[in-house]
N, C-alpha and C positions, 0 to 999 in steps of 0.2 A: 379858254376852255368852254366846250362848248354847257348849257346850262343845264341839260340833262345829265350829263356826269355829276354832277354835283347834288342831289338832289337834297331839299329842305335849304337849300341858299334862301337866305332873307334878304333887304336892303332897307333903310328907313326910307319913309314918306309923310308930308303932312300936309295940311291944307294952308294954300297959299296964302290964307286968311292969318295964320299964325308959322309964317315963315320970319316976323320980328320979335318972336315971344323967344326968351333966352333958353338956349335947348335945354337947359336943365331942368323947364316946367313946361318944356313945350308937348304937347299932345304928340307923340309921335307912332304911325300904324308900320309895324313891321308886315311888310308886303314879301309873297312867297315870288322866287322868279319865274317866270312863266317861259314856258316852249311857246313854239309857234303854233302851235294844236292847241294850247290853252289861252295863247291869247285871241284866235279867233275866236273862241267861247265868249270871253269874256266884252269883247266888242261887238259880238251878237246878242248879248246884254245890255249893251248902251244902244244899239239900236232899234230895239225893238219898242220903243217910246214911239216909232215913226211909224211904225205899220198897224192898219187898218184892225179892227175888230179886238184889240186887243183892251182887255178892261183894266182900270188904275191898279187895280189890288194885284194883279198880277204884274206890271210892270215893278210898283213896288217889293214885293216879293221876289221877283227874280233880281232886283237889283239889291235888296240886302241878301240872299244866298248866295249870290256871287262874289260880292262884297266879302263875304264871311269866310268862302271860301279861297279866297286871292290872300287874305292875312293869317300871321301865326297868330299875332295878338298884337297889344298895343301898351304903350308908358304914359304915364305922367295925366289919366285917365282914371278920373275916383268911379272907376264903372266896371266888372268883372268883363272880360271880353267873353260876349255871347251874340248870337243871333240879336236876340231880344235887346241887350244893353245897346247895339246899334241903330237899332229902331228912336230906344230912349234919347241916342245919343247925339246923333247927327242929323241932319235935314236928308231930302233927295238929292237937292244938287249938292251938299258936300259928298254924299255917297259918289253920286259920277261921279265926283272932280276925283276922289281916290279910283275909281276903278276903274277912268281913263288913265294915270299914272300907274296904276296897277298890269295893264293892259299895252303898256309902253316898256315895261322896265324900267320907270322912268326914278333913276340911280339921281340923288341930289348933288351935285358939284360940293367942292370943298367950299366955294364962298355962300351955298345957298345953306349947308350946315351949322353956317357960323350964327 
């Protein structure tokens, strides 16, 4: 079914960094499923690190906005899900590493769950 009919479908994601931490304490970001209109957003967000004139504050800033906007919220996370708490929370590259899975629909397999 196509993902637009559904709208507000979630899927888990985490950062591969803690894909061996037991899911019950594992950091997990509930990603919203993207159309193809919103995943090219979202990849014009990862790319914009590569084009000219653009200054860090705003790569930053568009990459936690987007960021913010790709998730409902997150578990297992002593941090209220906010703009700001993802600032507190994660580095840059953990931010891509989710907003390219973000950006994929990228759905965990049943063994990557376990």
């Amino acid at each position: 079914m196509p993902i637009s009919l559904e709208p507000g479908q979630t899927f888990p994601i985490w950062l591969e960094s803690d894909k061996d931490v037991p899911m019950a304490s594992r950091p997990v970001f509930d990603a919203k499923a993207q159309s193809m209109r919103q995943q090219r957003k979202v990849l014009e967000v990862i790319d914009v690190i590569f084009k000219d004139g653009v200054s860090v504050e705003e790569v930053f800033d568009q990459t936690r906005d987007c960021l913010f906007d790709c998730l409902a919220g997150w578990r297992n996370v002593p941090k209220q899900f906010s703009k700001e708490s993802i600032e507190d929370l994660l580095t840059f590259d953990e931010c891509r590493e989710l907003l390219r899975k973000c950006g994929s629909n990228q759905r965990m397999s049943g063994d990557e769950k376990k």
